[in-house]
C-alpha positions as CSV (number, residue, x, y, z in Angstrom):
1,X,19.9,-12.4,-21.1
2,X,16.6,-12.6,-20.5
3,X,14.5,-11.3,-16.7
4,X,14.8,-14.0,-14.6
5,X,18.6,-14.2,-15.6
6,X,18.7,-10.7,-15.0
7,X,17.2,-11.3,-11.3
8,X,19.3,-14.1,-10.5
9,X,22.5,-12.0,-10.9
10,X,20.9,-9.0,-8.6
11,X,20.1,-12.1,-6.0
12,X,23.8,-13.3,-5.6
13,X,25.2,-9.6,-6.0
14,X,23.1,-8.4,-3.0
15,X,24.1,-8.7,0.3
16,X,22.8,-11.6,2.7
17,X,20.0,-10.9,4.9
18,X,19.7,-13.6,7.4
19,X,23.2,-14.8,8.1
20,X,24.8,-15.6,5.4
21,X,22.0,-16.3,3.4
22,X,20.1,-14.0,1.2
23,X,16.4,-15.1,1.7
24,X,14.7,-14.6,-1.0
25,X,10.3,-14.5,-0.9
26,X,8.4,-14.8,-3.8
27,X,4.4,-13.8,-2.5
28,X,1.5,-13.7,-4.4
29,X,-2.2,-15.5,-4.5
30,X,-2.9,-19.0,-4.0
31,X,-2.9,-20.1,-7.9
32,X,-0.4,-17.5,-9.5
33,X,2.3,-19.5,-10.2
34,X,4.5,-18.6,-6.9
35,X,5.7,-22.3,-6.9
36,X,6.6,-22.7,-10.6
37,X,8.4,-19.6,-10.6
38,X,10.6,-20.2,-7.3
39,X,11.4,-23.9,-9.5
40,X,12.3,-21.7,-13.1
41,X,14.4,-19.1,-10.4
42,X,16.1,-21.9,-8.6
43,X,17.2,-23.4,-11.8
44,X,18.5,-20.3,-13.0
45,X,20.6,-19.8,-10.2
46,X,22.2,-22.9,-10.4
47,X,19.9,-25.2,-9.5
48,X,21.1,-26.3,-5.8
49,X,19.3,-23.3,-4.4
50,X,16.3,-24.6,-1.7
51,X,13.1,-23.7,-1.7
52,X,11.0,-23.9,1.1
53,X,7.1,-23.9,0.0
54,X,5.0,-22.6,2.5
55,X,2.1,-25.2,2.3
56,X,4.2,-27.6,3.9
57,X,4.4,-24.9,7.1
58,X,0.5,-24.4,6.7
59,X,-1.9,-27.1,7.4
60,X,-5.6,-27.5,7.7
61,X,-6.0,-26.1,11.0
62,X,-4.0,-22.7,10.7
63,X,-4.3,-21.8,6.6
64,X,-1.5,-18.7,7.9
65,X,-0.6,-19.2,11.4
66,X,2.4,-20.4,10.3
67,X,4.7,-17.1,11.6
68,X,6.1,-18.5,14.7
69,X,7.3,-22.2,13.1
70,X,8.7,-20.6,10.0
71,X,10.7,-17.9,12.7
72,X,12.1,-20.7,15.0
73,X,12.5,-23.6,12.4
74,X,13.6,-21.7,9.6
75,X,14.8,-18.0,9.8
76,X,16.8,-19.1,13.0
77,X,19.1,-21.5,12.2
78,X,19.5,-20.2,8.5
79,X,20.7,-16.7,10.3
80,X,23.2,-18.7,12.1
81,X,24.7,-19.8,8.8
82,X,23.3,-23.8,10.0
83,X,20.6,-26.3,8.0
84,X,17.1,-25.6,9.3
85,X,15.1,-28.6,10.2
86,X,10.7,-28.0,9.6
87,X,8.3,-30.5,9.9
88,X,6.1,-30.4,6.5
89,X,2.0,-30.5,6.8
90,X,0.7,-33.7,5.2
91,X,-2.1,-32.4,3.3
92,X,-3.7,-35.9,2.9
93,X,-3.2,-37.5,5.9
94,X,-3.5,-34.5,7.9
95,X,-0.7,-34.4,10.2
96,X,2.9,-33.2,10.6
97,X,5.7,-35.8,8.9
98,X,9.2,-35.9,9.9
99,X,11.7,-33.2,9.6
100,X,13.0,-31.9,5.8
101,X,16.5,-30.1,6.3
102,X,16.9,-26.9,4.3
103,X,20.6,-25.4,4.0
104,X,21.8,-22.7,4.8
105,X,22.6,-22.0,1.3
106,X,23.7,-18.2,-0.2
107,X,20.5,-17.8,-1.0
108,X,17.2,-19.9,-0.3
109,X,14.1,-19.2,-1.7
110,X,10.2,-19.0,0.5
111,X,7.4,-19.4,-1.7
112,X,3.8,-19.4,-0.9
113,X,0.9,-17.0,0.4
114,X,2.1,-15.0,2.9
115,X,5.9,-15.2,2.3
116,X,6.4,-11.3,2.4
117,X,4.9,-11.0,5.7
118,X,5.0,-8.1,8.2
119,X,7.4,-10.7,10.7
120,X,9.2,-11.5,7.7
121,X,10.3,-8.6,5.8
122,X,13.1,-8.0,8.2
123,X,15.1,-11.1,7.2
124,X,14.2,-10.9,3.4
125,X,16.9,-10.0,0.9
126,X,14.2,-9.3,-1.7
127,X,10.3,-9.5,-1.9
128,X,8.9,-10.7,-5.5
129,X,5.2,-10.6,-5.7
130,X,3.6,-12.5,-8.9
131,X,1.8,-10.2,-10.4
132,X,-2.0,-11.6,-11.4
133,X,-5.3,-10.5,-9.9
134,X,-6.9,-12.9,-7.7
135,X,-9.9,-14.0,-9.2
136,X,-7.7,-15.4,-12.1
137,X,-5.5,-16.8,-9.7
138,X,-7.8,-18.5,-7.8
139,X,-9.9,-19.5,-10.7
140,X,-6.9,-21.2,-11.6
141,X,-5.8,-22.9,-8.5
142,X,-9.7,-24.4,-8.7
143,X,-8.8,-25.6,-12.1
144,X,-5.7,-27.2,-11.5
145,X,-7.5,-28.8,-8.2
146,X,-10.4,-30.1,-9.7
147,X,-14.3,-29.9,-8.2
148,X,-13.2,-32.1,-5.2
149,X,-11.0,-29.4,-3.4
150,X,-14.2,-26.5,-4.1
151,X,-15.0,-26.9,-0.1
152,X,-11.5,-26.5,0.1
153,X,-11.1,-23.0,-2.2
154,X,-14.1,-21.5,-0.7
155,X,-12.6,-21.6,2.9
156,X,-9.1,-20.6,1.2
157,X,-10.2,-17.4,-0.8
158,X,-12.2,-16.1,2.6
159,X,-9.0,-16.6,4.8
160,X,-6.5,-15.6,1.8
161,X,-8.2,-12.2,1.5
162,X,-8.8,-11.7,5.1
163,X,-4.4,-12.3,5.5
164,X,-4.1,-9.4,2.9
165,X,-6.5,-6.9,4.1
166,X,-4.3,-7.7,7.3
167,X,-0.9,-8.3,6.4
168,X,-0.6,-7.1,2.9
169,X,2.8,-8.0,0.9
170,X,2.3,-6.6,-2.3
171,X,3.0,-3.3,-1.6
172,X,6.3,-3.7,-0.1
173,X,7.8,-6.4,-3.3
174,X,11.1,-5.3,-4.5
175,X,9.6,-6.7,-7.8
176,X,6.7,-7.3,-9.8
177,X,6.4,-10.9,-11.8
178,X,4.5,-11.1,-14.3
179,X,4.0,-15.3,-16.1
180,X,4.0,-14.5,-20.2
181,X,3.0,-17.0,-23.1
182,X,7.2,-16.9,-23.0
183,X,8.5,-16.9,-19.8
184,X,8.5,-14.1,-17.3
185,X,8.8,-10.6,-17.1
186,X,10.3,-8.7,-13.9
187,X,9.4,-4.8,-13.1
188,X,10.3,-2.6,-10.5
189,X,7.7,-2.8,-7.9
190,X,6.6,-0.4,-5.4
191,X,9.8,-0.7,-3.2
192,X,11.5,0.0,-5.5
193,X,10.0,2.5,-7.2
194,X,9.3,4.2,-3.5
């Protein structure tokens, strides 16, 4: 069995958090792999688990004033055991689409900068935090994104450092993740370590 097998199991044998579900954030800077891993975690726990990525709560307008939407569209109905209804961000078009539906499933996953905030924390079930500096991360996100989204980065790693210094998440994660050439490894973090 290998980490993440080893993390799924803890996930289901913990109690819920928000409802019935046990919400489940994996934080970590923009470019570390936060949405990979919440895909690899999701499979391993079956595969029907949802996963709500937190760019389609952001937009261009409001990189992380997302706290209010994400409480009312999201952590709301889930903690009432129904399907939550968001509008996701069009990043291209630059405007809000129609309504997704995420169940309220025994344990949903929130991935993306920002997902072990302060406002947060309190319906979490577990905070994972992906465990690579920033400059590597973001050198990557800029990689994957290609020179016509630098404009884009610059403004991002300004207002992604500025949301730490104010709201930092890392040093309340339940676990460390750390990518590897095979696969992932999962460490106690300062939580639970504390």
């Amino acid at each position: 069995m290998d980490d993440v097998e080893r993390l799924a199991g803890s996930l289901y044998a913990g109690p819920p958090s928000c409802g019935p579900v046990r919400l489940v954030a994996v934080d970590g800077h923009a470019g570390s792999g936060k949405s990979t891993f919440a895909a690899r975690l999701a499979t391993v726990l079956g595969g029907e688990v949802p996963v709500l990525h937190l760019d389609d709560l952001a937009s261009h307008e409001a990189y992380f004033d997302w706290t209010g939407r994400v409480l009312d569209q999201v952590v709301d109905p889930l903690s009432r055991g129904i399907t939550a209804h968001y509008e996701p961000y069009d990043w291209v078009a630059r405007h809000f689409a129609p309504a997704r539906e995420l169940p309220a499933a025994p344990v949903v996953l929130i991935e993306g900068v920002g997902a072990g905030r302060a406002a947060l924390r309190p319906h979490l079930a577990r905070l994972l935090w992906m465990e690579r500096s920033p400059e590597d991360s973001w050198l990557r996100g800029r990689q994957r994104d290609g020179i016509g989204l630098s404009a884009f980065w610059d403004s991002w790693t300004v207002a992604e450092t500025q949301h730490f210094l104010a709201d930092p998440s890392r040093s309340f994660a339940d676990a460390l993740v750390q990518e590897c050439p095979e696969g992932y490894e999962v460490h106690p973090g300062p939580m639970a370590t504390a």
